[in-house]
Z-matrix of the N, CA and C atoms (Angstrom, degrees):
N
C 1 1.450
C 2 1.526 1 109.44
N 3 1.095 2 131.30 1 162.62
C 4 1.342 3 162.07 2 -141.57
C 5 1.783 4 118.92 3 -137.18
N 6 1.336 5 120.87 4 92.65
C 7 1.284 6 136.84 5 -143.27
C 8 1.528 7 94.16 6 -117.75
N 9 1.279 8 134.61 7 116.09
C 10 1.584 9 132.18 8 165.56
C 11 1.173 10 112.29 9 -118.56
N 12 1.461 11 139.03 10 128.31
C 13 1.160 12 162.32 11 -167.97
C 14 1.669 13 115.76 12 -122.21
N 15 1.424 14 124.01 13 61.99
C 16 1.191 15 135.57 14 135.95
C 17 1.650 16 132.26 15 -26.50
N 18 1.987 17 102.22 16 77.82
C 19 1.383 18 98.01 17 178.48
C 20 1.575 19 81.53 18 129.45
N 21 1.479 20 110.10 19 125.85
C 22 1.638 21 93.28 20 -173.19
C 23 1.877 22 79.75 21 -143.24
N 24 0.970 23 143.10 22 43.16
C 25 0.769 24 147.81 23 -177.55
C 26 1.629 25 108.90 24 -83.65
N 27 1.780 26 126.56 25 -129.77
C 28 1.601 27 115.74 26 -176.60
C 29 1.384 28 97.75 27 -88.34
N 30 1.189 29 129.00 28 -50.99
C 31 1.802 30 162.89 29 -174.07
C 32 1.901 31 83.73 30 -35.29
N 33 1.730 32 93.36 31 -78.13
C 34 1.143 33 107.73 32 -176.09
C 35 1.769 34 139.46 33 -45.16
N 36 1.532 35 88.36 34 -44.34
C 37 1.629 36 102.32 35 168.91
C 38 1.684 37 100.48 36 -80.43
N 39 0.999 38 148.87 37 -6.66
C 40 1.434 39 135.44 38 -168.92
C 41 1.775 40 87.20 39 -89.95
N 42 1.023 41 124.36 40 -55.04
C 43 1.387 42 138.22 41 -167.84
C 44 1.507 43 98.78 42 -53.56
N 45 1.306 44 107.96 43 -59.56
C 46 1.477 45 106.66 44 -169.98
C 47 1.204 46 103.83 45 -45.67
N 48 1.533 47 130.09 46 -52.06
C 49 1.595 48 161.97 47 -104.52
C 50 1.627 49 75.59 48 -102.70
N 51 1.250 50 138.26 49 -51.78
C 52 1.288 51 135.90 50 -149.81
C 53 1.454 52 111.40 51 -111.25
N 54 1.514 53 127.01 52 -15.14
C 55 1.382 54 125.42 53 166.14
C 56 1.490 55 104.13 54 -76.76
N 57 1.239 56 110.48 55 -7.36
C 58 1.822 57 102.73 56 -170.23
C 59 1.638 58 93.85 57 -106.58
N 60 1.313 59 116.55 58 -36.21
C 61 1.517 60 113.03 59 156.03
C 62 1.475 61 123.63 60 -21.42
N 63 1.691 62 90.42 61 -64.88
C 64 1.859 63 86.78 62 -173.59
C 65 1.453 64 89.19 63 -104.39
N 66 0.761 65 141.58 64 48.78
C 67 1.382 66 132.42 65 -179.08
C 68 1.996 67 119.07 66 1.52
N 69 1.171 68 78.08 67 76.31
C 70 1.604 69 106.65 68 -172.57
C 71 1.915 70 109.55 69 -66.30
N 72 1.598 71 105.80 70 -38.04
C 73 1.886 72 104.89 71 -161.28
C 74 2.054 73 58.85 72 -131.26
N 75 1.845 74 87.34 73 168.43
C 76 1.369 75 139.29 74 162.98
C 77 1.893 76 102.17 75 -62.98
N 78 1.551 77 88.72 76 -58.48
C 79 1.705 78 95.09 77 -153.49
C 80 1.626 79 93.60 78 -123.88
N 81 1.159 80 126.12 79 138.89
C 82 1.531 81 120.36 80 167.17
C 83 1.620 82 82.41 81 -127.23
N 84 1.442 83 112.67 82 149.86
C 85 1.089 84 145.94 83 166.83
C 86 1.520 85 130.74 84 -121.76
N 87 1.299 86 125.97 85 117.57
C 88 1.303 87 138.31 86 168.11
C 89 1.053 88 157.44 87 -98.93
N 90 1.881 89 130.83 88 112.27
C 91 0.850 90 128.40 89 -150.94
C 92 1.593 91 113.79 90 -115.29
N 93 1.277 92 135.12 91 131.91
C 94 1.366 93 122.40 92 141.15
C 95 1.517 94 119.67 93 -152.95
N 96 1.030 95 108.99 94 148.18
C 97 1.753 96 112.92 95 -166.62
C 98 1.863 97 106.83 96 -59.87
N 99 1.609 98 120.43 97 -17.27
C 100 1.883 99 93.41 98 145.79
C 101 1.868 100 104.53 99 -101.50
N 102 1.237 101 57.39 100 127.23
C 103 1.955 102 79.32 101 -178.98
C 104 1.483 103 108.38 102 -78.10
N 105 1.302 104 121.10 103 -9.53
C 106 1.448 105 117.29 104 174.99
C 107 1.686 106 111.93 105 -92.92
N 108 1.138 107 111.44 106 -20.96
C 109 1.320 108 130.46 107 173.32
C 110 2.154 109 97.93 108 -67.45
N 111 1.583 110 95.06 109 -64.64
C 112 1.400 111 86.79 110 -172.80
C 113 1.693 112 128.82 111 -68.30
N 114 1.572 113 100.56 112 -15.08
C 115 1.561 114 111.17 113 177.25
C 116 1.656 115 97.67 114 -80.49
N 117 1.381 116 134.72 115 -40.99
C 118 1.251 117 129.07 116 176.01
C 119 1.606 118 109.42 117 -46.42
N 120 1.224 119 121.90 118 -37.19
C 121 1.675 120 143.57 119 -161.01
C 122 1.168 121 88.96 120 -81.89
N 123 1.511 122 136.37 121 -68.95
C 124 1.231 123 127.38 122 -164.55
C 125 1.592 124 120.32 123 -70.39
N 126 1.448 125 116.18 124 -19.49
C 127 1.614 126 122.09 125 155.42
C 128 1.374 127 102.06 126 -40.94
N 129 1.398 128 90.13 127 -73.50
C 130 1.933 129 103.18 128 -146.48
C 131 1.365 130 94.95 129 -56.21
N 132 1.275 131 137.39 130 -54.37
C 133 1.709 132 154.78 131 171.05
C 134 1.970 133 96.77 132 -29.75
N 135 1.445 134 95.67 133 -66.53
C 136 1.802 135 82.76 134 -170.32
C 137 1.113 136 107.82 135 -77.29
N 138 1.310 137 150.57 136 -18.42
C 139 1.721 138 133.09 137 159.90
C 140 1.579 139 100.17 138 -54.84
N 141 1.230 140 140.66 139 -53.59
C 142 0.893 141 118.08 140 -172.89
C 143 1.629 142 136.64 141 -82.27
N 144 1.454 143 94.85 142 18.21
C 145 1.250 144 113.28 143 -165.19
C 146 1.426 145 78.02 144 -110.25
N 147 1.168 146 145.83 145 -40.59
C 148 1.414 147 148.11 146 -170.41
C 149 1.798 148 98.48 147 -63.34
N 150 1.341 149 92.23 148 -87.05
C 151 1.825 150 107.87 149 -177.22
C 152 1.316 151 110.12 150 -43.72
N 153 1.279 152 129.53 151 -19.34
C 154 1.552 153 121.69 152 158.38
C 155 1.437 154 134.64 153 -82.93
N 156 1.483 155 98.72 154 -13.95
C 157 1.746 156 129.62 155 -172.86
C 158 1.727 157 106.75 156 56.93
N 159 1.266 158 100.90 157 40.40
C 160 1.501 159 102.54 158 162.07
C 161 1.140 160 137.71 159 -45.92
N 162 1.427 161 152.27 160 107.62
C 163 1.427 162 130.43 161 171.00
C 164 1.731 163 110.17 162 -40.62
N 165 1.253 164 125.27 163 -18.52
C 166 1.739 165 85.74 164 -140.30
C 167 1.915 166 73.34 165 -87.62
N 168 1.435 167 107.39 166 172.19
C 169 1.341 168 114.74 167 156.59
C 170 1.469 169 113.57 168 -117.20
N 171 1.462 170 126.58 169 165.54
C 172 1.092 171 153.04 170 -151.22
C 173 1.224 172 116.42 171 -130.93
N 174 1.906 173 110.87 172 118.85
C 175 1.530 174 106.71 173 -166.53
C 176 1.929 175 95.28 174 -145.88
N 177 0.999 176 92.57 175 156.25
C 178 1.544 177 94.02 176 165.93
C 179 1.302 178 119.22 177 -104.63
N 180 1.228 179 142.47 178 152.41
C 181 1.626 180 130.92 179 -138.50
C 182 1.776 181 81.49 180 -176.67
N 183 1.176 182 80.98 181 157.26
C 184 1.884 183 112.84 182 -175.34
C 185 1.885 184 103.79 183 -106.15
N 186 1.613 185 113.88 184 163.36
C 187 1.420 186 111.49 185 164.45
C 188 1.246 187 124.86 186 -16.62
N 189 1.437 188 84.29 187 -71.84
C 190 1.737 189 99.52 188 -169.39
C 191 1.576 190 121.03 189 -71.03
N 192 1.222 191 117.26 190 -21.80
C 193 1.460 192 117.55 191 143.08
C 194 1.325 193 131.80 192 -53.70
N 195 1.227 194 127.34 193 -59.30
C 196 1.627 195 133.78 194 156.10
C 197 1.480 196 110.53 195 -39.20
N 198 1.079 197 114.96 196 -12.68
C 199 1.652 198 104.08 197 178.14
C 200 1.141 199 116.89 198 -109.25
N 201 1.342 200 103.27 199 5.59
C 202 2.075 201 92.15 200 167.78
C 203 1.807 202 89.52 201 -137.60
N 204 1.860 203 94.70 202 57.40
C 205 1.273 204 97.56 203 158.88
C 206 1.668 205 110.98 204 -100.70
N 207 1.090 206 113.49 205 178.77
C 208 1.656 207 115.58 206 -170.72
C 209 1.944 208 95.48 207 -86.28
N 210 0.900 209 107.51 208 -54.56
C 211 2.115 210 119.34 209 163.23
C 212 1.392 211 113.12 210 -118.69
N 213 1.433 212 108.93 211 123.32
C 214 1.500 213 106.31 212 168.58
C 215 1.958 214 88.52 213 -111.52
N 216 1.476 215 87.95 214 159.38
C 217 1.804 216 106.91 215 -171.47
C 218 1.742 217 83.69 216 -146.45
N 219 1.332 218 80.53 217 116.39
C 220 1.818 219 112.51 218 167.26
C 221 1.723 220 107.60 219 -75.87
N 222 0.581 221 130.16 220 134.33
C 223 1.740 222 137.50 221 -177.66
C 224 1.784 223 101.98 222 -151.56
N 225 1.273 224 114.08 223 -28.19
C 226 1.981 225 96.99 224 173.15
C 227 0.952 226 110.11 225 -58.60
N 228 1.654 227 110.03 226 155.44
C 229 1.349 228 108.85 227 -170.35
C 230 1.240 229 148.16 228 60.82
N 231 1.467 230 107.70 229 11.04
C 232 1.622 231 123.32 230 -179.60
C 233 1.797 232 116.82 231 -81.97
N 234 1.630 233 83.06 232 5.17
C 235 1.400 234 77.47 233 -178.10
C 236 1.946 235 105.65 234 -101.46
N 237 1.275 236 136.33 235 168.16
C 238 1.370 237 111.70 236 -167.22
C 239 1.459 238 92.10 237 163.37
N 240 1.985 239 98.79 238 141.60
C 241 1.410 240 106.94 239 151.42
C 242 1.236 241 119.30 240 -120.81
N 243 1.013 242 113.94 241 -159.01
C 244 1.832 243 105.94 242 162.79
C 245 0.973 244 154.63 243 -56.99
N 246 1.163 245 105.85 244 -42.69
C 247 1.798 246 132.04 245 150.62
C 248 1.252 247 111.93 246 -21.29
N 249 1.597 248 103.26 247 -67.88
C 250 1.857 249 110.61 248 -168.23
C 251 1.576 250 109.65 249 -105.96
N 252 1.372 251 141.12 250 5.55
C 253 1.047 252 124.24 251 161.55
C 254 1.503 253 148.41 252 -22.97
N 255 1.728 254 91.56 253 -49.72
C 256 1.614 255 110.11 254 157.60
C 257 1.527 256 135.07 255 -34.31
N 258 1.802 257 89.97 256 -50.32
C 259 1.405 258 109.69 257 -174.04
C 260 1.481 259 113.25 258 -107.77
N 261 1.154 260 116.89 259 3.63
C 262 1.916 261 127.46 260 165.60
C 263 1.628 262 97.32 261 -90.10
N 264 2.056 263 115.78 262 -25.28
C 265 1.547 264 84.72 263 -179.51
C 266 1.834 265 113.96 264 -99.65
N 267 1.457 266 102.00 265 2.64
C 268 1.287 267 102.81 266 -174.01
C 269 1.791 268 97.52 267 -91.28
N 270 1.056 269 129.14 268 4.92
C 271 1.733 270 151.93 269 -170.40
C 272 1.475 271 85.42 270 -100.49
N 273 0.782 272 121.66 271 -85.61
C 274 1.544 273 116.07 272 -177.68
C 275 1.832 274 134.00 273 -55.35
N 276 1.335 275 84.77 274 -23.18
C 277 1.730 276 94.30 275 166.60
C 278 1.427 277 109.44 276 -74.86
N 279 1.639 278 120.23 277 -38.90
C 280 1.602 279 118.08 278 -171.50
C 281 1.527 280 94.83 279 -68.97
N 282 1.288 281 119.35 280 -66.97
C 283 1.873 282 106.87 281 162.76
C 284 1.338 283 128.27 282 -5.27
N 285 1.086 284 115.85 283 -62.82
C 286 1.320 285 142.78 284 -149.24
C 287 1.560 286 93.00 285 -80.25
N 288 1.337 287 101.76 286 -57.90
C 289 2.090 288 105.63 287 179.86
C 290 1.108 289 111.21 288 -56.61
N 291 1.951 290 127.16 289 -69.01
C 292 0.972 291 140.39 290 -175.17
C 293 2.191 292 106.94 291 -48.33
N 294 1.320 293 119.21 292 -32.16
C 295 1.635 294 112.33 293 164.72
C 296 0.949 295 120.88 294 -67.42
N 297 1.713 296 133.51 295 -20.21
C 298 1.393 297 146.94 296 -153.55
C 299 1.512 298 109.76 297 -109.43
N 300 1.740 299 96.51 298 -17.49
C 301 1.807 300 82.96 299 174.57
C 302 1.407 301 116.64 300 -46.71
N 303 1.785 302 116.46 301 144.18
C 304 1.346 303 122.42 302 163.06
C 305 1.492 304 108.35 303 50.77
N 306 1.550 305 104.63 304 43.00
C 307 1.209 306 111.72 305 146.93
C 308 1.403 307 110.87 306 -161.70
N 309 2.084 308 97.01 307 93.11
C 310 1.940 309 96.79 308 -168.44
C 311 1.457 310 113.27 309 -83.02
N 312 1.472 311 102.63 310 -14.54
C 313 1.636 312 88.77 311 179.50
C 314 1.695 313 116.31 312 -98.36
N 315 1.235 314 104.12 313 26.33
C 316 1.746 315 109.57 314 161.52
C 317 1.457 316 106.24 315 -100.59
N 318 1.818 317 92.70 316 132.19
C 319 1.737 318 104.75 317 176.58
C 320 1.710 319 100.00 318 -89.67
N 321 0.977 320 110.48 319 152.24
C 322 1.370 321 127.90 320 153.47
C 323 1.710 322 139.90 321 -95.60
N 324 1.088 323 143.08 322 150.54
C 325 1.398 324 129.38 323 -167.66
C 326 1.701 325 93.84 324 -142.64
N 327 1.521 326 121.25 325 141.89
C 328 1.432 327 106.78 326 164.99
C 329 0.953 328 118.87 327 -123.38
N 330 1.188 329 141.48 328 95.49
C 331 1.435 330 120.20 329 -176.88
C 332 1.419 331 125.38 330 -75.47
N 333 1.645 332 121.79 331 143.79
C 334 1.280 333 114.21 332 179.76
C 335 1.354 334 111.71 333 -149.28
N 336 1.008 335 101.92 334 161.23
C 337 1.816 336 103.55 335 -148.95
C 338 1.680 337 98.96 336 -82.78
N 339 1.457 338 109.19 337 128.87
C 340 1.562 339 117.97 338 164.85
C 341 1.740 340 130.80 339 -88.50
C-alpha cells in the first residue's frame, strides 16, 4: 500500500517516523511545499528505514502523486492558534480538493484541532 504524508514538518515527520516503525505501507511518500525541508525528511526517513530494515521505502512525491495514494494524511498546518484557525482550516481544505481531483468515490476526513 501507498502512504502520503502532506506536511512534513514535526506533526508530519513524527507520523512518517512511526509508519516506517511498523512498517505499515510498501511506499510512503512525501510532500511539502519547501521541498528542501521535505528532501531533508526523506534522507533522515530512509536511513532509518534502512537501519531498522523496514520494508516500507521512502520517496518524495508531488500533489499529484499523493493523490493516487491508497491514504493521504494532511499534517500542514497543524500547527495553529486562534487567530488563524479559520484560515489553517480553509488551507487544508484547498489541499484536500486539489489531492481529490478525479477521484469522486474517495471520502475525505479533516481533522482539526479544538
Amino acid at each position: 500500500s501507498r502512504i502520503a504524508i502532506v506536511g512534513v514538518g514535526q506533526v508530519g515527520g513524527a507520523a512518517a517516523y512511526a509508519l516506517i516503525l511498523s512498517s505499515v505501507a510498501s511506499e510512503l511518500l512525501l510532500v511539502d511545499i519547501d521541498v528542501n525541508l521535505r528532501d531533508g525528511q526523506v534522507r533522515d526517513l530512509t536511513d532509518v528505514a534502512y537501519t531498522i530494515n523496514s520494508a516500507t521505502r521512502v520517496c518524495a512525491a508531488d500533489y499529484h502523486e499523493a493523490g493516487q495514494a491508497d491514504i493521504i494524511v494532511i499534517t500542514a498546518g497543524s500547527r495553529w492558534s486562534l487567530g488563524i484557525l479559520a484560515v489553517r482550516c480553509q488551507q487544508r481544505g484547498s489541499v484536500a480538493d486539489s489531492l481529490m481531483q478525479g477521484r469522486p468515490a474517495c471520502s475525505t476526513h479533516i481533522e482539526t484541532p479544538q
